[in-house]
N, C-alpha and C positions, 0 to 999 in steps of 0.2 A: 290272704285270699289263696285258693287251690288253684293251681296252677292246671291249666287241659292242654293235652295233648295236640297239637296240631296237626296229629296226622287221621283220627278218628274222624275231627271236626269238618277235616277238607274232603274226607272219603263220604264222610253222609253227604256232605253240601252238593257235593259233586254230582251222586247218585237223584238229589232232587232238579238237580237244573239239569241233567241227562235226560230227564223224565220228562221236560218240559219243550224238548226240542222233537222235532216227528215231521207227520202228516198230517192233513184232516182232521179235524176233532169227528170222533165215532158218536157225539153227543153229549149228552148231562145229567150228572150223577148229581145229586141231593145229598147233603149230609149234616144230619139235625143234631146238635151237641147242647148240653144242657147251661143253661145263663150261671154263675155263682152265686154260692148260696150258703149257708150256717149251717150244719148239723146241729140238728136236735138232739142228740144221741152227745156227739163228744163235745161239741162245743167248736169245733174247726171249722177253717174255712174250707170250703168243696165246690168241686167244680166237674168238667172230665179229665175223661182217663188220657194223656198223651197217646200212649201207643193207638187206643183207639181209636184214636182221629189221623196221625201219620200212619200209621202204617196202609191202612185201607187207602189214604188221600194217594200212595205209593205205587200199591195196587193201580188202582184206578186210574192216573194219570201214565201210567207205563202202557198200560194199556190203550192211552189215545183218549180218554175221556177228558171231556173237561168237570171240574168238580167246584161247585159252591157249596160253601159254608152258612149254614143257617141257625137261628136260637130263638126257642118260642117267645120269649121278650126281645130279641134286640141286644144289641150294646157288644160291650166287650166281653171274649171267653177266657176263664181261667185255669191250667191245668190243675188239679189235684195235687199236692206236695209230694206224694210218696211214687207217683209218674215222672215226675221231673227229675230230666235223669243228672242233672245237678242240683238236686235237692241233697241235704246234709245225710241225711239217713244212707244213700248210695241202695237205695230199694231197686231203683230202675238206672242202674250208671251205666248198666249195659246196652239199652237204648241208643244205637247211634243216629239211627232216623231222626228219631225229636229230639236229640241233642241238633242234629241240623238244621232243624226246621225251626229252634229256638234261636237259632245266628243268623238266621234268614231273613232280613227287614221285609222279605216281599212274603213271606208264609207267615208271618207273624202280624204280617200287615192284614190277612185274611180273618183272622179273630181279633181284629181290636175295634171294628164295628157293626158285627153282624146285621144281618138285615132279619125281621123278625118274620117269624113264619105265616103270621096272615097276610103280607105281602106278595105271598112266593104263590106264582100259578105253579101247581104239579103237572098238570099239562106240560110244561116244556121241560121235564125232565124223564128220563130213559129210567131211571131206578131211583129208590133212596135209601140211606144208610141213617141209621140211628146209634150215634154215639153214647158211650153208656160212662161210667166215675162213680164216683158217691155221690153229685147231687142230683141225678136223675131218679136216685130212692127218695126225694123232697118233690125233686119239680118238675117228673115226668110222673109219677101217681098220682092218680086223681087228677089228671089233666084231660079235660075231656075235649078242647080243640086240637088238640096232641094225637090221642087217641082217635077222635074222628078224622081227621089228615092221613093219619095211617090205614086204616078202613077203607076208606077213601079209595086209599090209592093202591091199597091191596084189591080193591076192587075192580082197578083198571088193569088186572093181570100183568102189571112189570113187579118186575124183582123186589120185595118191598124185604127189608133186612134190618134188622136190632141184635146189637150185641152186647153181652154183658148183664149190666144193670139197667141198660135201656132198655131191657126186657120184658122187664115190669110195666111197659106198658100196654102188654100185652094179659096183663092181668085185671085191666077194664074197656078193654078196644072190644067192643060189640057188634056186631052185623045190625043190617036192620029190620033182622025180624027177631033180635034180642038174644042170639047163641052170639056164646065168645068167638071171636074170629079165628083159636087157636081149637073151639070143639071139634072133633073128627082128624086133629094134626099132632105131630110127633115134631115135638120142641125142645129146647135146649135154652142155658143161662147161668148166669151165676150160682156155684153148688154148692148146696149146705159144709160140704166139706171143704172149701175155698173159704168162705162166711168165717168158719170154726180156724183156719188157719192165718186168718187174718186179725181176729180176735185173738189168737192166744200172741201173735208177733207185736200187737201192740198192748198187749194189758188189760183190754176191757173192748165191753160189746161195743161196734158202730154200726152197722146198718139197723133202721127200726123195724125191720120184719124182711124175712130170707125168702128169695121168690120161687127155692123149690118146694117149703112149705107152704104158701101161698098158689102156686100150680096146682096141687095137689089138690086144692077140694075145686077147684073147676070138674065138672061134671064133663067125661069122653074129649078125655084130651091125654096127650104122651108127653111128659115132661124125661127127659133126659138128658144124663152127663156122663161126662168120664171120667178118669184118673184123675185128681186135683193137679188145674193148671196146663194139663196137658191140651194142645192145640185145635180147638172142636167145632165145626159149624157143620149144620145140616137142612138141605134145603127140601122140603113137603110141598110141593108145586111152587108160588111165585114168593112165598115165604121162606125168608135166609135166617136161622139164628145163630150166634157164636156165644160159646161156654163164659169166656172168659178174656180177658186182656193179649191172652197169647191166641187168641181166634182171628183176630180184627184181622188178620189179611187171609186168614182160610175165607170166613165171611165173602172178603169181599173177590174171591178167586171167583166162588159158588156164583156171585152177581153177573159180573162177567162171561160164565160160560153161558147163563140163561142170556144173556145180553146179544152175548157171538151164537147162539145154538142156533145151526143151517133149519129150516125147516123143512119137514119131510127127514131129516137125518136124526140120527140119536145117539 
């Protein structure tokens, strides 16, 4: 067995129970992560992205939020193998956040029963956050309780945010007079050139279809990226999105300042 470091382990640990001591809860944040699940594509097991879930929950809890964890079925969450940043591959070894959060009985304890999303009133929550991995391209497309929750709640003008691959849900969230929720908006997500780099690091195609091609025949809408990998969220009124894996806490900054913005100031 690999032997860890115990100074990395105790400096992430440290940073999450730092974050837990304060004042006042400023409120509550939502954050919807996708249940596990098969790839159709490679045959693996999928689930979310680690970074995407620690790092925002990091965010967010520094900042005084309280934050639940949620999943449109229920049950236990499982990170993606190539997140785990004790997975064999060493993809994400540089993760000290969710190496922390993975030694944590009490953050560990927050996804091993999720409570499912049609239990959850949106009402008592200040914003929500949509975690995105490989199996949000299975079980957040064509999810239309998923999609409507989000609608929804983009339509009560709070911070409504996907990053990633939970993006894609954005590519059947419909208003209710039938335009995409992202028509007239300038959006961001997982980018064909991330898709193509992740394909060639493993040997063969995994996601069943890339959601900047997929953006793209929506009618009066702005899909955009960056540099592959490079750090990217952008907010278009009460809509947050993040490019990729290393966004999840620009994401969840963007949440935040609409959260803290004084009104009347700007």
């Amino acid at each position: 067995m690999k032997k860890i470091s115990t100074l990395p382990l105790f400096l992430a640990l440290s940073v999450m129970l730092y974050a837990q001591h304060g004042g006042a809860s400023k409120g509550k944040i939502l954050m919807i992560a996708a249940n596990p699940s098969v790839s159709q594509t490679t045959g693996w097991p999928i689930g979310c992205w680690a970074a995407e879930l620690t790092h925002p929950y990091w965010e967010f809890t520094t900042a005084g939020y309280e934050v639940e964890i949620v999943s449109p079925d229920g049950g236990k969450l499982e990170f993606d193998g190539y997140s785990d940043p004790e997975d064999a591959s060493g993809y994400s070894a540089h993760d000290l956040i969710s190496l922390g959060w993975k030694h944590s009985a009490r953050h560990m304890g927050m996804i091993a029963n999720t409570r499912k999303l049609s239990e959850v009133n949106m009402n008592e929550y200040n914003a929500i956050f949509l975690v995105g991995g490989q199996s949000p391209m299975y079980t957040f497309r064509n999810n239309k309780p998923l999609a409507d929750f989000v609608v929804k709640f983009y339509q009560s003008k709070k911070p409504t945010a996907l990053v990633c691959h939970s993006t894609c849900v954005l590519l059947d969230a419909k208003l209710p007079n039938g335009k995409y929720l992202v028509e007239g908006k300038t959006w961001t997500g997982f980018a064909n050139s991330e898709e193509q780099f992740a394909d060639n690091f493993v040997g063969k195609r995994i996601q069943p279809f890339w959601i900047e091609d997929e953006a793209k025949k929506i009618p009066n809408t702005r899909f955009v990226v960056k540099e592959a990998f490079t750090p990217y969220a952008i907010a278009d009124g009460n809509l947050i999105t993040g490019q990729q894996q290393n966004s999840g806490a620009e994401a969840a900054k963007l949440v935040i300042a609409q959260l803290e913005k004084v009104p009347g100031k700007k």
